[in-house]
DRENKOLTOR-491358 format. One line per field, with one value per residue: residue number from 1; x, y, z of N, C-alpha, C, O in turn. Coordinates in nm, 2 decimals. Atoms other than C-alpha are relative to their C-alpha. Example, Ala and Ser with C-alpha at 12.3 -4.5 7.8 and 13.67 -1.06 7.14 Angstrom:
2
i <- [1, 2];
n.px <- [0.09, -0.09];
n.py <- [-0.12, -0.11];
n.pz <- [0.00, 0.00];
ca.px <- [1.23, 1.37];
ca.py <- [-0.45, -0.11];
ca.pz <- [0.78, 0.71];
c.px <- [0.09, -0.08];
c.py <- [0.12, 0.11];
c.pz <- [0.00, 0.08];
o.px <- [0.19, -0.03];
o.py <- [0.12, 0.22];
o.pz <- [0.07, 0.09];
This chain:
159
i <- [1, 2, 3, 4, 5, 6, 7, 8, 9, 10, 11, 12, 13, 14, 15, 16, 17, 18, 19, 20, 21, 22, 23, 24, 25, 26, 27, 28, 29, 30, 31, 32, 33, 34, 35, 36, 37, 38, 39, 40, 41, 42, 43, 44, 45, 46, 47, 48, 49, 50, 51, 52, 53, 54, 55, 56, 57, 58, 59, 60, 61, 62, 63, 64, 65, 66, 67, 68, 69, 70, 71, 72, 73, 74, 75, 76, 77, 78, 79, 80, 81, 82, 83, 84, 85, 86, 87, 88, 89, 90, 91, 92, 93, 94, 95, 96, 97, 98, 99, 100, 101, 102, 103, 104, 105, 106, 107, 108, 109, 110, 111, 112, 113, 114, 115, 116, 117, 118, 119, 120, 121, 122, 123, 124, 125, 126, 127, 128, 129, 130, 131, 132, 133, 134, 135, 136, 137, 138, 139, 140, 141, 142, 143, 144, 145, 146, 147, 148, 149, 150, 151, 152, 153, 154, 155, 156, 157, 158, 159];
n.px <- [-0.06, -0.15, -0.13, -0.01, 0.03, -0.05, -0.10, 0.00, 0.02, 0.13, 0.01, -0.03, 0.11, 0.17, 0.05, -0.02, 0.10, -0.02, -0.11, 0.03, 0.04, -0.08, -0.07, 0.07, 0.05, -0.10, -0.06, 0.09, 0.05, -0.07, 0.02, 0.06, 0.12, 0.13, 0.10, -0.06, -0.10, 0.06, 0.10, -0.01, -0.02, 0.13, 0.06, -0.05, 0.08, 0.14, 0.06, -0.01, 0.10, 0.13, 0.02, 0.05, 0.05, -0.06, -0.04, 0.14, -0.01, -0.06, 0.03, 0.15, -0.08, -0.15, 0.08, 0.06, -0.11, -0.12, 0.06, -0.02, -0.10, 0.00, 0.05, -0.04, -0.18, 0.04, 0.04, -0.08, -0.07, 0.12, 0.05, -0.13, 0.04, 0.14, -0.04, -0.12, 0.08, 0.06, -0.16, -0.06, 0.07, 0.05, 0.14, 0.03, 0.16, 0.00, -0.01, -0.09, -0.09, 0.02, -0.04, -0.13, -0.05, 0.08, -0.02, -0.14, 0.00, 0.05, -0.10, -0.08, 0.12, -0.03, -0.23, -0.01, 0.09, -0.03, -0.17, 0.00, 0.03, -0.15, -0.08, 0.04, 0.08, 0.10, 0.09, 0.07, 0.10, 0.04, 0.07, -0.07, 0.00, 0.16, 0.03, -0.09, 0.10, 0.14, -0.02, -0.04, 0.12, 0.04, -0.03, 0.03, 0.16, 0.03, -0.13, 0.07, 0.08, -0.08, 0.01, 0.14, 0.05, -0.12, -0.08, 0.07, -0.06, -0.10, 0.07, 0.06, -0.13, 0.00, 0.12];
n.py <- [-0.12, -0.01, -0.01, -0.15, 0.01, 0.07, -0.07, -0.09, -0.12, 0.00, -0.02, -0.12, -0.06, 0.04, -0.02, -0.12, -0.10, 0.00, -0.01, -0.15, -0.06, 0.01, -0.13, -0.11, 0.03, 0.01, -0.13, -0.06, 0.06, -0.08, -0.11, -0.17, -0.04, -0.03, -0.14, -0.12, -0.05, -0.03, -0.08, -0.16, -0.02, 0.01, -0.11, -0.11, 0.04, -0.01, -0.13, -0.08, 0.04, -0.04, -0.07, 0.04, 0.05, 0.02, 0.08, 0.10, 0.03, 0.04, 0.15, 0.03, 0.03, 0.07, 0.13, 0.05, -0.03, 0.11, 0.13, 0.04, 0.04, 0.18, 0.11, 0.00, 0.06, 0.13, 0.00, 0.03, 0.10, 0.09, 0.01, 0.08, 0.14, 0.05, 0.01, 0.06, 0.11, -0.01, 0.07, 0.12, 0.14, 0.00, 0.03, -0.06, -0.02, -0.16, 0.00, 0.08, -0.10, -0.11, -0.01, 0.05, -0.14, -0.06, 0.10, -0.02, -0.15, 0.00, 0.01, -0.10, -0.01, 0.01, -0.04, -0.22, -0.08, 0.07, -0.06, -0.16, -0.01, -0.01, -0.16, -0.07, -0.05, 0.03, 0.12, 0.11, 0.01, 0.08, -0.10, -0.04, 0.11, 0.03, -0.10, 0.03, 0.11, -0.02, -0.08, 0.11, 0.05, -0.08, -0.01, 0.12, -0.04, -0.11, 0.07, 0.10, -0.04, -0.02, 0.08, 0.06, -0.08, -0.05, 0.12, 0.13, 0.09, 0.00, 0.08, 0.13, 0.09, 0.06, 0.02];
n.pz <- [-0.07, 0.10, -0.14, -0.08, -0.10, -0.14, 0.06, -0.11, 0.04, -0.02, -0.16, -0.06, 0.07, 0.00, -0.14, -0.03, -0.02, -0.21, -0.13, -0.03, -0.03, -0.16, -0.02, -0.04, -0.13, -0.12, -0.01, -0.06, -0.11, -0.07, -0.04, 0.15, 0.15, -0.13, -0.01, -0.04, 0.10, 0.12, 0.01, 0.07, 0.18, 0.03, 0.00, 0.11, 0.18, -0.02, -0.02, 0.13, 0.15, -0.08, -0.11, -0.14, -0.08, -0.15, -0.03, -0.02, 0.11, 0.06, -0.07, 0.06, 0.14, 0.00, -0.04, 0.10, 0.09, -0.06, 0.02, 0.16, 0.01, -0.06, 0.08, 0.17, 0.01, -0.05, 0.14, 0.14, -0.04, 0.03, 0.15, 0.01, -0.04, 0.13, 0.10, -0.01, -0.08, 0.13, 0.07, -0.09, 0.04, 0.19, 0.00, -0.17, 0.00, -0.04, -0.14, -0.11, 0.05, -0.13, -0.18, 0.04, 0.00, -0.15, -0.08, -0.01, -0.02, -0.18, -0.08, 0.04, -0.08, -0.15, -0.06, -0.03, -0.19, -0.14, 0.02, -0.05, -0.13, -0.06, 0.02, -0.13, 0.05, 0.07, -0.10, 0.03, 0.00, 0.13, 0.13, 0.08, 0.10, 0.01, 0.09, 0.13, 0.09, 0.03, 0.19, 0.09, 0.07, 0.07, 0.16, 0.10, 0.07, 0.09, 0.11, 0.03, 0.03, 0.15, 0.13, 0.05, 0.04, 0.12, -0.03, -0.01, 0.06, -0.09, -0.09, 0.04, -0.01, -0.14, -0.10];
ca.px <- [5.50, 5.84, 6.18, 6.13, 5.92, 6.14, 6.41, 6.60, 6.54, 6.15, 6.16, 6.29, 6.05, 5.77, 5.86, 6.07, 5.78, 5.68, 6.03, 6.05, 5.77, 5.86, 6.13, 5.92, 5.72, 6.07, 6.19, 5.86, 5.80, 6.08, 6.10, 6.14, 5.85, 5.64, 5.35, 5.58, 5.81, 5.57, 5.33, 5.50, 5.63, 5.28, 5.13, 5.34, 5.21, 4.90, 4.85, 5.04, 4.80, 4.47, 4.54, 4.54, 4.44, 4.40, 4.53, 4.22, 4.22, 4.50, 4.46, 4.18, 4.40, 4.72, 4.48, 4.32, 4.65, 4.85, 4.56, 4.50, 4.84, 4.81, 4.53, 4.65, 5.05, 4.90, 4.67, 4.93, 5.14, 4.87, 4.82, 5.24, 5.15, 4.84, 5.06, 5.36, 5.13, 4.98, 5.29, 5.43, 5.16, 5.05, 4.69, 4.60, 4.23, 4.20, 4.09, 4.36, 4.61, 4.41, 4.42, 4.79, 4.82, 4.61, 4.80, 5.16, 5.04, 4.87, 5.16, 5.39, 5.11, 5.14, 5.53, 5.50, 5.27, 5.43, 5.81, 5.65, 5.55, 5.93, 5.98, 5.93, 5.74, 5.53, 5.26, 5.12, 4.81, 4.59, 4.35, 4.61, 4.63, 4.26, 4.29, 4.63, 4.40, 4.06, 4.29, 4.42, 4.07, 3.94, 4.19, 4.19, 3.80, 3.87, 4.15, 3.89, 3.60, 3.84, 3.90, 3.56, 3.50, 3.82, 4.01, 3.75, 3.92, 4.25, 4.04, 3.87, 4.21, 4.15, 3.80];
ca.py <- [-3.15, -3.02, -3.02, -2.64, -2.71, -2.92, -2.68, -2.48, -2.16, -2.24, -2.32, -2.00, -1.82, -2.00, -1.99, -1.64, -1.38, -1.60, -1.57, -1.23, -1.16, -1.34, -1.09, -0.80, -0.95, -1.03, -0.65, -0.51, -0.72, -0.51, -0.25, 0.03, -0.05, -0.01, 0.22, 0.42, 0.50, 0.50, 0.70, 1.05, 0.99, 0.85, 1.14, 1.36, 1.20, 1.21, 1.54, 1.67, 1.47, 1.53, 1.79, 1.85, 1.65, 1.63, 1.41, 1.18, 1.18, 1.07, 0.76, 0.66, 0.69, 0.54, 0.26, 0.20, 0.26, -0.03, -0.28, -0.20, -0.28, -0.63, -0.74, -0.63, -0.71, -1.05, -1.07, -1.05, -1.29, -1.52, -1.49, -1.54, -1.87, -1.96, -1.89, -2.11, -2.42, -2.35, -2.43, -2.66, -2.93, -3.01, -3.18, -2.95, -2.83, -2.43, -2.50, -2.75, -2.47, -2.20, -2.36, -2.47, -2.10, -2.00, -2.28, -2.14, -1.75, -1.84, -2.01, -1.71, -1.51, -1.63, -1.66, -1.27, -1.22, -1.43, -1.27, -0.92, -1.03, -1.05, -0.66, -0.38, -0.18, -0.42, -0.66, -1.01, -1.05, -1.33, -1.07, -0.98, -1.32, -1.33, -1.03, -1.12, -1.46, -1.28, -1.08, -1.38, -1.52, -1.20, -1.19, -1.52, -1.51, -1.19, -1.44, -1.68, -1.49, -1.33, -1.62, -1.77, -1.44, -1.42, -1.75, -2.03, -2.28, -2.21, -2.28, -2.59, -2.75, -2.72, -2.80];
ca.pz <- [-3.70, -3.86, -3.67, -3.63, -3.35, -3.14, -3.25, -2.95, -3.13, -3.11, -2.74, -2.67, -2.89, -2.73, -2.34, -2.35, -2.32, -1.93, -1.82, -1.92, -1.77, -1.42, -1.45, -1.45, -1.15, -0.94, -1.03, -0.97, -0.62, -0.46, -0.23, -0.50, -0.65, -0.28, -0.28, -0.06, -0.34, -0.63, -0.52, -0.62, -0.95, -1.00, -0.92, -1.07, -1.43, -1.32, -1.24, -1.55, -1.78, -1.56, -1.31, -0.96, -0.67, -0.32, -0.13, -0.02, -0.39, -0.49, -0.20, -0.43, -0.74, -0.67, -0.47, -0.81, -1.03, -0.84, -0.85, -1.22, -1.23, -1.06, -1.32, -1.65, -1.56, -1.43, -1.76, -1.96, -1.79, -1.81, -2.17, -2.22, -2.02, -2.28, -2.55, -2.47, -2.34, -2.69, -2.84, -2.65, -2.65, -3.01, -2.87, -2.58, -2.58, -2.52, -2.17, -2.06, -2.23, -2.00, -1.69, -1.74, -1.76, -1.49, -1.26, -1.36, -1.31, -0.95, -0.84, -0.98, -0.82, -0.47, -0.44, -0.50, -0.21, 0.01, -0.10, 0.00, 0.32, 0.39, 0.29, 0.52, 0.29, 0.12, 0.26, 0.10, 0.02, -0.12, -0.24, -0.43, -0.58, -0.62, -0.80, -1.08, -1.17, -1.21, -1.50, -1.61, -1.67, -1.82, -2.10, -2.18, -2.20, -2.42, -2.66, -2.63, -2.73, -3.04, -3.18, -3.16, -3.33, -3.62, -3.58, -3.56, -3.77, -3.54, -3.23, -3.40, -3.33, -2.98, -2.91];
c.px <- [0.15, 0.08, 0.05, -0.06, 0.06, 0.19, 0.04, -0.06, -0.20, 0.00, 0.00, -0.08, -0.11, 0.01, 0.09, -0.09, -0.01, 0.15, 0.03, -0.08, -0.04, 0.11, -0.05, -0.05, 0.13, 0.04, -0.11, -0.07, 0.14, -0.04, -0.05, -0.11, -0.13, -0.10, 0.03, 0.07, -0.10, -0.14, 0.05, 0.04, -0.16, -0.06, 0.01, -0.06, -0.10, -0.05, 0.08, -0.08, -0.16, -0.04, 0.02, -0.07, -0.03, 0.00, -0.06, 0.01, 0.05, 0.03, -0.03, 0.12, 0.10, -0.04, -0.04, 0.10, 0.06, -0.09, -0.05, 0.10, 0.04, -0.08, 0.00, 0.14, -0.02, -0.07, 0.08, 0.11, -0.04, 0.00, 0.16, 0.02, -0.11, 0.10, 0.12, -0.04, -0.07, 0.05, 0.07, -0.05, -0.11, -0.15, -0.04, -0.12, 0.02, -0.01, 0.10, 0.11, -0.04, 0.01, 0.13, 0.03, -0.01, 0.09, 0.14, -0.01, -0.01, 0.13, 0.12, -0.03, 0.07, 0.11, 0.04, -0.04, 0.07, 0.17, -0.01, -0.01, 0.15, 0.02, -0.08, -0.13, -0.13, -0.09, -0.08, -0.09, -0.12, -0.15, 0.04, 0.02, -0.12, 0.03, 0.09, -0.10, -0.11, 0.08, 0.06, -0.13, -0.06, 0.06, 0.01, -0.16, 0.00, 0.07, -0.11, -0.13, 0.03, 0.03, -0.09, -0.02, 0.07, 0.04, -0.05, 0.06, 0.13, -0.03, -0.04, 0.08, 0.00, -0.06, 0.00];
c.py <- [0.00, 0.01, 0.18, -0.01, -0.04, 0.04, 0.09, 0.18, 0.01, -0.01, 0.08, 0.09, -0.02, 0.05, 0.19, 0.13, -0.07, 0.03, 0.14, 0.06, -0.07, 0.13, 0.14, -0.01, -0.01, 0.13, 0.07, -0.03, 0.02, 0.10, 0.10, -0.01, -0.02, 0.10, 0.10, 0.07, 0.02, 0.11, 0.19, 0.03, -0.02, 0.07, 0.09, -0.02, 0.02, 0.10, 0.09, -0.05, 0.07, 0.12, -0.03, -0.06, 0.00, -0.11, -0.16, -0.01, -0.07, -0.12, -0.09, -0.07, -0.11, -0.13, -0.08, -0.04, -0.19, -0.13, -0.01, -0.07, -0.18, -0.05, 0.03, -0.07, -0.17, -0.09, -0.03, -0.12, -0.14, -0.06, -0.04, -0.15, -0.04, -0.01, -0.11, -0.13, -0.05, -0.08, -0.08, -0.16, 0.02, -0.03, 0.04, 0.04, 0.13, 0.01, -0.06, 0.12, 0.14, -0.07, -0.05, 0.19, 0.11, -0.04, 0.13, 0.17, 0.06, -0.01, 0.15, 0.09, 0.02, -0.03, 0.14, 0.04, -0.04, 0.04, 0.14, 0.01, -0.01, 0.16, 0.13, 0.10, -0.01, -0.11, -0.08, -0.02, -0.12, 0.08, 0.06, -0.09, -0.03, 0.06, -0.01, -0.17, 0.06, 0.05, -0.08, -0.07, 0.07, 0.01, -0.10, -0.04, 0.09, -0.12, -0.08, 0.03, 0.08, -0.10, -0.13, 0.07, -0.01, -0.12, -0.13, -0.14, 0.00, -0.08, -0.12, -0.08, 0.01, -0.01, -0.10];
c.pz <- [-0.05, 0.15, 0.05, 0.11, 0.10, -0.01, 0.19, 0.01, 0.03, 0.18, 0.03, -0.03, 0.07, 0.20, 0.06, 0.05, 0.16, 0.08, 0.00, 0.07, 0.14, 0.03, 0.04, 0.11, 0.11, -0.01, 0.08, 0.20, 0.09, 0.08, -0.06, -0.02, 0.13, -0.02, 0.09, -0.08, -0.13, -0.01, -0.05, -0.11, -0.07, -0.02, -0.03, -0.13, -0.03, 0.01, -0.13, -0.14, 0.05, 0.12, 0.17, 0.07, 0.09, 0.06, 0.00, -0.14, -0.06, 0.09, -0.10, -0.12, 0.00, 0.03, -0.14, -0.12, -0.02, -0.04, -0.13, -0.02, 0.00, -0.12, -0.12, -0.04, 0.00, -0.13, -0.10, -0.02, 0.00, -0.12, -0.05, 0.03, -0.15, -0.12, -0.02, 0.03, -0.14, -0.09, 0.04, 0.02, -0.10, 0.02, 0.10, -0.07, 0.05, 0.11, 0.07, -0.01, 0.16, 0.10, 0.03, 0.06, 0.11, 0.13, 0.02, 0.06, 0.15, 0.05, 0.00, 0.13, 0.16, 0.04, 0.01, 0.11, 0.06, -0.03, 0.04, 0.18, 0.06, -0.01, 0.08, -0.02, -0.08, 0.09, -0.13, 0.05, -0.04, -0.06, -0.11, -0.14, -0.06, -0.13, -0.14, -0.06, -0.04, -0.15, -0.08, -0.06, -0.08, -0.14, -0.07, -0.05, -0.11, -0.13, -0.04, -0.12, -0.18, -0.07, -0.04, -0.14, -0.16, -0.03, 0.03, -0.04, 0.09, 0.13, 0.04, 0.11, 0.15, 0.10, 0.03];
o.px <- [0.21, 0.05, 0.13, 0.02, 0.03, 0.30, -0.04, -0.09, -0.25, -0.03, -0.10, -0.11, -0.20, -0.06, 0.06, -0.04, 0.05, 0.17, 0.04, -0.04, -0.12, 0.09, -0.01, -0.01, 0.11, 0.06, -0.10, -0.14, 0.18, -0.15, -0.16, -0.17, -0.25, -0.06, -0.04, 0.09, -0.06, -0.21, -0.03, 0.02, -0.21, -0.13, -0.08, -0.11, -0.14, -0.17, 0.02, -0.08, -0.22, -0.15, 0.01, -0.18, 0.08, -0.09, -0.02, 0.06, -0.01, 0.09, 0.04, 0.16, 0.11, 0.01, -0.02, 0.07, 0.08, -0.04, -0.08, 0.08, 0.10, -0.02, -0.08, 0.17, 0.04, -0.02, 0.07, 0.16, 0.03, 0.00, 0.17, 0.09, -0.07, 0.11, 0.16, 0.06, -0.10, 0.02, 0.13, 0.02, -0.21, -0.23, -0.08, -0.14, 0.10, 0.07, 0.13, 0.16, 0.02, 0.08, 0.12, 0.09, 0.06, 0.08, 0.16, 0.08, 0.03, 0.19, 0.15, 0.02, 0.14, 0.16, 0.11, 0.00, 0.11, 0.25, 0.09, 0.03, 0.16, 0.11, -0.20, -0.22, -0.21, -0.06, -0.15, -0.11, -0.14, -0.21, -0.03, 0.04, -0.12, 0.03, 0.04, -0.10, -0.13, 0.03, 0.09, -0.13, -0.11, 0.00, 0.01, -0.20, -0.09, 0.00, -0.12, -0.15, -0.05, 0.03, -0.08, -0.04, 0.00, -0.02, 0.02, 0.04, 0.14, 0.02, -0.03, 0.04, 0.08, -0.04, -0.08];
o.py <- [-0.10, 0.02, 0.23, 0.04, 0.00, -0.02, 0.12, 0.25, 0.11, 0.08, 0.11, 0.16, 0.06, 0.12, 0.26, 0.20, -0.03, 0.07, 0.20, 0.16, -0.02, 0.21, 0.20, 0.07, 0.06, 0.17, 0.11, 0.04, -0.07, 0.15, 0.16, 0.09, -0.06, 0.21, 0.20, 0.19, 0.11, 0.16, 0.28, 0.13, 0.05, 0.06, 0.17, 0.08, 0.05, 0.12, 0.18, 0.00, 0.16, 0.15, -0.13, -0.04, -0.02, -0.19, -0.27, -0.11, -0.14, -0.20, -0.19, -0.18, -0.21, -0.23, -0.20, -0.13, -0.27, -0.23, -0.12, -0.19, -0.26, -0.13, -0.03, -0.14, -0.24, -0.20, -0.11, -0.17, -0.24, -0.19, -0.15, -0.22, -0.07, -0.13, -0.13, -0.20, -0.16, -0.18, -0.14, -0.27, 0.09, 0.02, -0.04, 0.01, 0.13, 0.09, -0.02, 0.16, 0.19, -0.01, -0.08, 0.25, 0.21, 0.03, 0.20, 0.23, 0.16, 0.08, 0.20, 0.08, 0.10, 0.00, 0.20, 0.12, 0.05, -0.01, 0.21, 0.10, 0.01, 0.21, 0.12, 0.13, 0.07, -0.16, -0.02, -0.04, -0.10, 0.04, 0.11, -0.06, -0.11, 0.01, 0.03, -0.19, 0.01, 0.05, -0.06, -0.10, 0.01, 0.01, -0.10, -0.08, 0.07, -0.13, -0.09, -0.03, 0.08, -0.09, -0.22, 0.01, 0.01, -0.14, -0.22, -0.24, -0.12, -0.19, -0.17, -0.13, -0.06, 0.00, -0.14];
o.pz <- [-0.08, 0.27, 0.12, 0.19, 0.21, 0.02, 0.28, 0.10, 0.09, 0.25, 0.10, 0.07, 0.06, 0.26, 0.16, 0.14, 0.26, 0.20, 0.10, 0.12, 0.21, 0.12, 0.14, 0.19, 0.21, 0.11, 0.19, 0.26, 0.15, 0.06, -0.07, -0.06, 0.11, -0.07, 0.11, -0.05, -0.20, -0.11, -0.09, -0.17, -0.15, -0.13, -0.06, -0.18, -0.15, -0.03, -0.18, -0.25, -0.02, 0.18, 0.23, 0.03, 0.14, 0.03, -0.05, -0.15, -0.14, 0.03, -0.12, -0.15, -0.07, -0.03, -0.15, -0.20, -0.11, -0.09, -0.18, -0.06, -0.07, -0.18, -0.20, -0.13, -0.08, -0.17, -0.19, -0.12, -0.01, -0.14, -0.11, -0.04, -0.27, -0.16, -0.13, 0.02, -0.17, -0.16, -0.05, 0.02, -0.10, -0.06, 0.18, -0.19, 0.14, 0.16, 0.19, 0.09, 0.25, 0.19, 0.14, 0.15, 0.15, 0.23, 0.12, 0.12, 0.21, 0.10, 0.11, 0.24, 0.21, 0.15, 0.09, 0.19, 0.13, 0.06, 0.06, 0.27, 0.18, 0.05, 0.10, 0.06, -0.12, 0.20, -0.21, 0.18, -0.16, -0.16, -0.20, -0.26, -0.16, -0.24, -0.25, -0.18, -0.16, -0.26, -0.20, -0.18, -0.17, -0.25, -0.20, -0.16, -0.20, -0.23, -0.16, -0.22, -0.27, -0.20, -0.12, -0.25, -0.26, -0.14, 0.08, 0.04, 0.12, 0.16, 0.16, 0.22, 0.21, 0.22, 0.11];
């Protein structure tokens, strides 16, 4: 292993993408960003790409919008974990890397729920947490499943 790896510049490279993307989770796990406040810009977008709605409709939508939101944002947050855990320990095994990833995302995860349950507008959930891990397992199944598919010899290294 060369001394670029245990280099500061590498560190930062390797764990920057999770803290950035804690950041997005602590901005986003505000008030502002309540389903009382996002639902009309939302729907503004939405109806100039797709049209009109009615209301009951747009329940549905915004319902579905927000919890997309939780397991692709969460997914990807996931997958910043996998990749840094990747890099970080030279003899990890793809699974110990995923659940390392999974571990750090849950906890993330449930500090969010349980920091909304303090705000007036938002409410913690652990369905919510259920639901940012299930997209954390999805895309690392998909990472997984891609470099069975492309990247086998990369993999090898961490069957």
């Amino acid at each position: 292993m060369s001394n670029k790896k245990h280099g500061l510049g590498y560190a930062i490279s390797t764990w920057l993408p999770v803290v950035l993307g804690i950041a997005v989770i602590v901005v986003e796990s505000t008030e502002l960003f309540g389903a009382d406040h996002t639902s009309g810009p939302l729907r503004r977008l939405y109806e100039a790409l797709f049209g009109r709605v009615s209301n009951g409709q747009w329940e549905i939508i915004h319902h579905l919008i927000r919890k997309s939101g939780h397991f692709l944002a969460y997914g990807a947050i996931g997958l910043a974990w996998l990749r840094a855990w990747w890099r970080t320990l030279p003899h990890s095994r793809f699974l110990e890397d995923s659940l390392l990833a999974l571990l750090g995302t849950g906890l993330i995860a449930s500090a969010d729920e349980w920091h909304q349950t303090y705000l007036p507008n938002r409410t913690g959930t652990p369905w919510d947490v259920l639901l940012d891990c299930c997209g954390v397992i999805t895309l690392q199944l998909l990472v997984y499943l891609f470099m069975r598919a492309f990247k086998p010899k990369r993999l090898a290294r961490a069957a």
